[in-house]
C-alpha distance (Angstrom), angle and dihedral (degrees) to the residues before:
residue distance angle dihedral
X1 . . .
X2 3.66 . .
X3 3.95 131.6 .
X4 3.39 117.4 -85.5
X5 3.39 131.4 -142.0
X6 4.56 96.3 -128.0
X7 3.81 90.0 -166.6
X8 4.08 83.9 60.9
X9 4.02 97.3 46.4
X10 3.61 113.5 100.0
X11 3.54 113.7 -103.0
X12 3.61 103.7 -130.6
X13 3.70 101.2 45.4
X14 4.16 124.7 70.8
X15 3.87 123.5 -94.2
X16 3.27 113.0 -94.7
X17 3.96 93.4 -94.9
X18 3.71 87.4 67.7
X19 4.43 82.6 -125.7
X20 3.15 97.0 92.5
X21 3.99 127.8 61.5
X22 3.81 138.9 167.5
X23 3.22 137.0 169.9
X24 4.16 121.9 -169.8
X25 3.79 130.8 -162.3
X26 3.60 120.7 -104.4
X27 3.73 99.4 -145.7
X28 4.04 154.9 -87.5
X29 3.43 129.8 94.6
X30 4.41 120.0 -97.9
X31 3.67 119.0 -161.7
X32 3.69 122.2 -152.4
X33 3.93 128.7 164.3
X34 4.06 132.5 -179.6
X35 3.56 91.6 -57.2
X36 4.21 96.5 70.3
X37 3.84 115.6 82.8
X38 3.44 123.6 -120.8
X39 3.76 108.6 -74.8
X40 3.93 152.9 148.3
X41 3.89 105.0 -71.3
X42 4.18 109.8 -125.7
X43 3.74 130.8 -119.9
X44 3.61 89.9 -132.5
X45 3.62 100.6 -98.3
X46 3.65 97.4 61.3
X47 3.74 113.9 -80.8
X48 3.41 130.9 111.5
X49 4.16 117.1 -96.1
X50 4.03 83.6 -125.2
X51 4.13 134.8 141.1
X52 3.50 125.3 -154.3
X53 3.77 130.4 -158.8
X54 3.56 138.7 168.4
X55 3.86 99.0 -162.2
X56 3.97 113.3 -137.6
X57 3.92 86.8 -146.2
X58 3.80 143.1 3.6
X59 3.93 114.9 -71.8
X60 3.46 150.3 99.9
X61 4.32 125.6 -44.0
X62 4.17 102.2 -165.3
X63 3.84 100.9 -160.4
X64 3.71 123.0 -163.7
X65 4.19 124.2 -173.0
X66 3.42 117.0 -169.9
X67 4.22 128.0 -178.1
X68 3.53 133.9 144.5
X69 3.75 124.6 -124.0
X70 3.73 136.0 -139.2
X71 4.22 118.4 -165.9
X72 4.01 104.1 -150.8
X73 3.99 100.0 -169.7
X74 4.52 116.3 58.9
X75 3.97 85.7 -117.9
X76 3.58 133.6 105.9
X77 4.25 109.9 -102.3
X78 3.74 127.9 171.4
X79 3.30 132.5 -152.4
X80 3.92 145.4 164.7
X81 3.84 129.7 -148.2
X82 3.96 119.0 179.0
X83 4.08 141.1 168.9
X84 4.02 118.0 -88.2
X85 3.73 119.5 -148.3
X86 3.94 115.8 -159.8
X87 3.49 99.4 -132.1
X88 3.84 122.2 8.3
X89 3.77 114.7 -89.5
X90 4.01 121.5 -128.0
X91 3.99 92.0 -71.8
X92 3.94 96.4 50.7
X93 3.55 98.0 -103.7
X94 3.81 124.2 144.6
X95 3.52 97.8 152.6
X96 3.88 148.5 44.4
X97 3.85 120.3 -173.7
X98 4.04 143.9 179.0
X99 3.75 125.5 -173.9
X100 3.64 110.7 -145.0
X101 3.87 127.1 -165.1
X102 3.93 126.2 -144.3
X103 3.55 151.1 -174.4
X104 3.66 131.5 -165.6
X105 3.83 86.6 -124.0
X106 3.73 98.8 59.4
X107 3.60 90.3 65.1
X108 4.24 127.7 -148.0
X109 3.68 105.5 -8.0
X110 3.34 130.8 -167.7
X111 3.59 125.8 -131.8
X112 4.14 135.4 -165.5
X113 3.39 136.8 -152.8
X114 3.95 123.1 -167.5
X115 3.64 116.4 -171.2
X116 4.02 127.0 -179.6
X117 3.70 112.0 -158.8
X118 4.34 121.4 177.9
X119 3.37 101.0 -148.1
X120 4.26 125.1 -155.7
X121 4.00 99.6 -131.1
X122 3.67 120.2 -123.3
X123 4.39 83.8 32.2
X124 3.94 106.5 113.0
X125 3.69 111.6 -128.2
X126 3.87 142.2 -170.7
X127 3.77 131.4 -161.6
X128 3.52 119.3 -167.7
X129 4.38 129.9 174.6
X130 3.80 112.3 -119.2
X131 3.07 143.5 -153.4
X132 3.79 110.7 -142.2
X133 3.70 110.7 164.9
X134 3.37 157.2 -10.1
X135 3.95 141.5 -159.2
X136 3.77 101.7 -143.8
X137 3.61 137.8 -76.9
X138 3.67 125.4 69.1
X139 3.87 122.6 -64.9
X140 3.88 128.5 -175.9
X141 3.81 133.1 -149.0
X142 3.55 124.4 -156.6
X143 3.87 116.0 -135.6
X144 3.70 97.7 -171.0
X145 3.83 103.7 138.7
X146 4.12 93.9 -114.1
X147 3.91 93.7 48.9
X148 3.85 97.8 34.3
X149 4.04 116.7 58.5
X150 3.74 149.3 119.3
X151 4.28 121.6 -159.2
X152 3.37 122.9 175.9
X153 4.03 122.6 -161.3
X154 4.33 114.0 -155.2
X155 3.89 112.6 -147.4
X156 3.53 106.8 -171.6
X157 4.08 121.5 -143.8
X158 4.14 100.5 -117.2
X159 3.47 144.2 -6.2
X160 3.68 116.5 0.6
């Protein structure tokens, strides 16, 4: 296979290796407060900020969720967004959270997510960000495509 140019790959389809995966917002700004369930967050034009990955062999799916964060009201709110496995990798985990604080006054802040999986190969998985909840008050996220994304990187156990 040839170098590629990753500035030229589409952004919501896997590098050519099939390891490496990200998929990028494509813009607006959703509010949501205390009063939204738990949920998948959006891309901004209605799909899910999700990954999927059948693993060729046992090993190790790094996960990183990045968005950025605007606090409407001039009070202190917390809230905590994470990654969601389907079905729990080898470890047990299905989920990887942060709780975040926020004041209007900070302005948009951005917010990251790493999440570790060890995946069975051969087992089809998904990998979505979440939003999981919130304090109260009304808090934005920003879905423009270089604030808004989630990548995932496979490293397989073994020989390649």
């Amino acid at each position: 296979m040839s170098p590629a140019n990753l500035g030229q790959l589409p952004s919501d389809l896997p590098a050519p290796t099939g390891l490496c995966q990200i998929k990028r917002g494509v813009g607006g700004v959703i509010t949501w407060n205390n009063t939204v369930p738990a949920q998948g967050m959006q891309d901004g034009g209605g799909s899910l900020m999700a990954l999927y990955l059948t693993p060729p062999r046992r090993g190790w799916w790094l996960v990183h969720a990045v968005t950025m964060w605007l606090q409407i009201e001039a009070v202190w709110s917390s809230f905590e967004i994470g990654v969601d496995l389907n079905v729990a990798d080898l470890n047990g985990r299905i989920r990887h959270k942060l709780q975040h604080s926020q004041h209007a006054a900070q302005g948009w802040q951005t917010i990251h997510v790493d999440a570790p999986f060890y995946l069975e190969g051969g087992q089809a998985y998904s990998c979505v960000t979440v939003w999981l909840y919130s304090s109260g008050c009304n808090q934005q996220y920003h879905c423009d495509p270089a604030y808004h994304w989630i990548e995932g990187e496979f490293i397989g156990d073994g020989a390649y």
